[in-house]
C-alpha positions in Angstrom: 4.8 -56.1 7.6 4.9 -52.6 7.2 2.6 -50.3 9.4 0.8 -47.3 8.0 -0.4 -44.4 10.7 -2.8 -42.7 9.4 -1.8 -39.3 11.4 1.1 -39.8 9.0 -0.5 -39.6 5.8 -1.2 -35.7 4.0 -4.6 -34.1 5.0 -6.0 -33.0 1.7 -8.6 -30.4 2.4 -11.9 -30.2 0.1 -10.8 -26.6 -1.2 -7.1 -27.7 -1.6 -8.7 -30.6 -4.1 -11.4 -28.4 -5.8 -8.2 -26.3 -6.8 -6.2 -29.3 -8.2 -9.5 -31.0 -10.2 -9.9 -27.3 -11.8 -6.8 -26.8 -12.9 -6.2 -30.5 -14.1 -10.0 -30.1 -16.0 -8.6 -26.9 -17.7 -5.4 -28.5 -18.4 -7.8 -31.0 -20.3 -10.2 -28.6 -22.0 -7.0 -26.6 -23.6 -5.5 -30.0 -25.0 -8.7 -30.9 -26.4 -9.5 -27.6 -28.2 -6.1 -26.7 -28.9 -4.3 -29.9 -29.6 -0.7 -29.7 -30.5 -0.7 -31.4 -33.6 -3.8 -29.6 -34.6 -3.3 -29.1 -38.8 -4.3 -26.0 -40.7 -7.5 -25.7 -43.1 -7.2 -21.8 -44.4 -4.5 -19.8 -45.6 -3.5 -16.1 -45.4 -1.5 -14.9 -48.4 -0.3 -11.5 -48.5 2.2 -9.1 -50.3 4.2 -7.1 -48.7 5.9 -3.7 -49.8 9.9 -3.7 -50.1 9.7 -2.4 -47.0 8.4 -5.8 -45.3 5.9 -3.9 -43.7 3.2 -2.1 -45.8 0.6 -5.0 -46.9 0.2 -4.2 -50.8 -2.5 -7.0 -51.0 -4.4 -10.0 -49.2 -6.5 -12.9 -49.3 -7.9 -15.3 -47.2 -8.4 -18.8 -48.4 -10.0 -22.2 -47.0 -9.7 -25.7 -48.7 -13.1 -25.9 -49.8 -12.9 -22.5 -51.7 -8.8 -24.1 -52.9 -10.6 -27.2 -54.1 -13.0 -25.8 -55.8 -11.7 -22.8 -58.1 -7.6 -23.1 -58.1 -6.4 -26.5 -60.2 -5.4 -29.8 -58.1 -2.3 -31.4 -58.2 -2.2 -35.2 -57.0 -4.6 -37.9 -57.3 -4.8 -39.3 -54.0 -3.2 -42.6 -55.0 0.2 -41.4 -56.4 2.8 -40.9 -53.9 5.3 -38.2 -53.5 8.4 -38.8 -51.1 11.5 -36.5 -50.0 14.8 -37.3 -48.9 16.3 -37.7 -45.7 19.7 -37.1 -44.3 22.4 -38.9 -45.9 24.7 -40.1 -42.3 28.0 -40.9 -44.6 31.2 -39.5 -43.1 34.5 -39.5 -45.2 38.0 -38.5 -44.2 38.2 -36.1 -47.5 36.0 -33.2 -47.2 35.1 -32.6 -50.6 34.3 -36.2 -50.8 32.3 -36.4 -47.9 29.9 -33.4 -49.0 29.3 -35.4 -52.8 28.8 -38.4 -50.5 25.9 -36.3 -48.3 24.5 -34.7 -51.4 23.6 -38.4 -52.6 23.3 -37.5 -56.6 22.3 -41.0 -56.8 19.3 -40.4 -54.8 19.1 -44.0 -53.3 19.6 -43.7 -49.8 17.1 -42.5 -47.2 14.7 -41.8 -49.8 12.0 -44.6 -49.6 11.3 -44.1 -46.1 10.5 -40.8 -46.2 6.9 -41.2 -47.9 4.9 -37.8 -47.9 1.6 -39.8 -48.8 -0.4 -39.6 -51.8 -1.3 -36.3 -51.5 -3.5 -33.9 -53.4 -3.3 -30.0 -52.9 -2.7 -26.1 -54.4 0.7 -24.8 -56.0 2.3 -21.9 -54.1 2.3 -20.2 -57.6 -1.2 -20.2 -58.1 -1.6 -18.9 -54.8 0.2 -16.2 -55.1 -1.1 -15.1 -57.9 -3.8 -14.2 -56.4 -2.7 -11.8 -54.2 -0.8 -10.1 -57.3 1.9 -13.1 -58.3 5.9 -12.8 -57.9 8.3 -10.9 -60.0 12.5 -12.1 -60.4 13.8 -11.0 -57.4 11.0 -11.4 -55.3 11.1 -14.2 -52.1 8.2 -15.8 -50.6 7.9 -17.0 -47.1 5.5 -20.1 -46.1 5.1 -19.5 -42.5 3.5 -22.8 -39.8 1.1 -21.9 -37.0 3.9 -22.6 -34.7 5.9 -19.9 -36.5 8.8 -21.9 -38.4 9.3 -20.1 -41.5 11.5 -21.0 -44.9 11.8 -18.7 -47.8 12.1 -19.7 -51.3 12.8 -17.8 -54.2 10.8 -16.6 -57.0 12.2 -19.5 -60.2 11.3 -22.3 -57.6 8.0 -21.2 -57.6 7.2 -20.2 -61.4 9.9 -22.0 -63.0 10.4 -25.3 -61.1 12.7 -28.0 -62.8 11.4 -31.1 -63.5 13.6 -32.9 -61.1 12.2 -30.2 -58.1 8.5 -30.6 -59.6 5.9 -27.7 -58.4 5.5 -26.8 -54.9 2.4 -27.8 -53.8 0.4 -27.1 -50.6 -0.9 -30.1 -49.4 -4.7 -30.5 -47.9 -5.8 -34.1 -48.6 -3.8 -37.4 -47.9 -4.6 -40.9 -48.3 -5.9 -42.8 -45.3 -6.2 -39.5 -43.2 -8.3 -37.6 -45.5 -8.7 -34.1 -45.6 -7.7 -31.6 -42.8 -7.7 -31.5 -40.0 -7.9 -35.6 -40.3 -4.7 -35.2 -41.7 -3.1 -33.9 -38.7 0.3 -32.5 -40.8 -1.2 -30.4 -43.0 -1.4 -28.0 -44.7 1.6 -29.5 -45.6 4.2 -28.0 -48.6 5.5 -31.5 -51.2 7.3 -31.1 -54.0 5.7 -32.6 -57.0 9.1 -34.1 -58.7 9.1 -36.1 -61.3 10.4 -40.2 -61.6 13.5 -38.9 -63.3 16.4 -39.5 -60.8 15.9 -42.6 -58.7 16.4 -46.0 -59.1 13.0 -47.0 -58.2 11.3 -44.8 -60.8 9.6 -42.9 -58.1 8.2 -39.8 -57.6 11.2 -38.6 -55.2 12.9 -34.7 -54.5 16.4 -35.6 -53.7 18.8 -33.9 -52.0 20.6 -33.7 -55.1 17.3 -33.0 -56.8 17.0 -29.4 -55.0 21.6 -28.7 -55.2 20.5 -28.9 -59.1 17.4 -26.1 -58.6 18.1 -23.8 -55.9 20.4 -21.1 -55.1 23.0 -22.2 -52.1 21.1 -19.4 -49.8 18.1 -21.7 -49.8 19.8 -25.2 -48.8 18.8 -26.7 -45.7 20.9 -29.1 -43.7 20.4 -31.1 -40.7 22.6 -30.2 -38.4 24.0 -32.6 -35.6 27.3 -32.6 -33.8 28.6 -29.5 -35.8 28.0 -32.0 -39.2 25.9 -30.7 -41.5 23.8 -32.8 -43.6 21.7 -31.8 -47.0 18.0 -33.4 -46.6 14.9 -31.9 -48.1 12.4 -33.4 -46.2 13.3 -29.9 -43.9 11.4 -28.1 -46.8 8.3 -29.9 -46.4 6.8 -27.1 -44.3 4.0 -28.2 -41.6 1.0 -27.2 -40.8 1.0 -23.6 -43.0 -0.8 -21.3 -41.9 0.5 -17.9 -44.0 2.0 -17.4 -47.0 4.0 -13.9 -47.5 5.3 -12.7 -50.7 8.1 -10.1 -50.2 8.6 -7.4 -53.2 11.8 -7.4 -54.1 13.4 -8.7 -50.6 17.1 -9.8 -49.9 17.8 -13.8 -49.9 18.1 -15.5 -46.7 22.2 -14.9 -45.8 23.7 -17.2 -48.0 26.2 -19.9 -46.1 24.7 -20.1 -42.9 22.7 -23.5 -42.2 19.2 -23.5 -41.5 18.4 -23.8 -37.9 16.6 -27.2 -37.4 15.0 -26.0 -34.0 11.1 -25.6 -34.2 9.6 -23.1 -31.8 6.8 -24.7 -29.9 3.3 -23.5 -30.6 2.3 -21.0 -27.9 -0.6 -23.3 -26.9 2.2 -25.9 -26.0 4.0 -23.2 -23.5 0.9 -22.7 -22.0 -0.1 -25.8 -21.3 3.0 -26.6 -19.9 3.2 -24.2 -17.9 -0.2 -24.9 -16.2 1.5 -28.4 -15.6 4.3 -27.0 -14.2 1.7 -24.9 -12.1 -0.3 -27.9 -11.8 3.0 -29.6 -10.3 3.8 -26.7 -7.7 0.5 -26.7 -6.0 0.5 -30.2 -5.6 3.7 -30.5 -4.0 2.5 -27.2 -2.5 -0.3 -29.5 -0.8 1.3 -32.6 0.2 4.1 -30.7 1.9 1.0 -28.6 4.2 -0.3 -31.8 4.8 2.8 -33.5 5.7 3.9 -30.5 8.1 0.0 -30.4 9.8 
């Protein structure tokens, strides 16, 4: 049997535990009004000059105001999906990059279910702010800051196989935001075309056939890079920014698949990290008294 002396144990005084409970209790109030998977229920489109800094024009829109005076794509019951990586390796490079691209659009597909959504098109947002001309690029920035630019024949001229872009607001069995915790969420709206299940699915081969290389994404893991368009699917928008004219994203370099954290994450972890210090802070006083 193991004995305990109590002269042995940490003396916690009342003001060193009034300073723990408060910051613990803070801790706690900031996850609860600012939690991290908190989703998005307004948007703030704006043009910007060629200069990407002069605001040309503005608007500020909430889902209510979306629902009720821009058209609605989805019904709620139809579901939209995206593709995933494709993890095939091959020993000829050439044929390894077909095998990736996955034009038959049946692996990793089903599994990657974006719900039966209902939302806004990116085009008719923008137009209300002024529209897009050839040339121009628009930029669907999260609250967390992660940011991917698409250019201007994705959004007004779409093939069927990419379908219209579509911010989300309003997915089955989570309802509309915040309840669905993702969105505002961007889903392509392709059609059944491509698949063997007849499904409405954007392929990775879907978007090699509609976009520009520049605009690609690939997840990238060990220095292998694999197509997947499920990186597309934008969380949690918060802005959209037309730029006038703008250079394309530099064509050939992959898309970083690193999402900043929101800054309401870095603080709270850094209070716990606070949180941490004063109580080892504590314990060692008490030990050493």
């Amino acid at each position: 049997m193991v004995s305990v002396h109590l002269n042995s144990l940490p003396v916690i005084t009342y003001d060193k535990w009034f300073s723990l409970f408060t910051l613990f209790l803070l801790a706690g109030i900031l996850l609860v009004i600012y939690p991290v998977t908190a989703s998005t229920t307004s948007l703030h489109i704006v043009e910007l000059a060629m200069d990407g800094k002069t605001t040309l024009s503005s608007k500020d829109v909430d889902v209510a105001w979306m629902e009720t005076n821009l058209p609605v794509y989805g019904d709620g019951v139809t579901h939209y999906y995206h593709q995933g990586p494709v993890f095939i390796d091959n020993p000829d490079p050439a044929k390894e990059e077909s095998l990736r691209w996955n034009s038959l659009e049946d692996t990793n597909v089903k599994e990657k279910d974006m719900g039966a959504v209902k939302g806004t098109a990116v085009k008719d947002l923008v137009d209300l702010v002024g529209g897009m001309e050839p040339g121009d690029t628009v930029t669907l920035r999260a609250r967390d800051g992660f940011t991917k630019t698409f250019a201007y024949r994705n959004i007004y001229q779409p093939t069927d196989r990419q379908g219209p872009m579509v911010i989300t607001w309003y997915r089955e069995g989570e309802g509309y935001v915040p309840n669905f915790t993702t969105g505002m969420r961007l889903v392509f709206f392709a059609d059944t075309s491509s698949n063997p299940w007849g499904i409405h699915a954007f392929g990775n081969w879907d978007w090699h056939e509609s976009a520009d290389p520049q605009y690609f994404y690939y997840y990238v893991q060990g220095g292998e890079r694999y197509p997947t368009t499920t990186g597309l699917s934008v969380q949690q928008v918060s802005e959209i920014i037309i730029h006038k004219n703008s250079a394309s994203p530099t064509t050939g370099q992959p898309t970083p698949t690193t999402i900043p954290l929101p800054p309401i994450t870095i603080v709270v972890a850094l209070l716990l990290l606070t949180v941490t210090g004063v109580g080892m802070k504590v314990f060692r006083r008490g030990e050493e008294s």
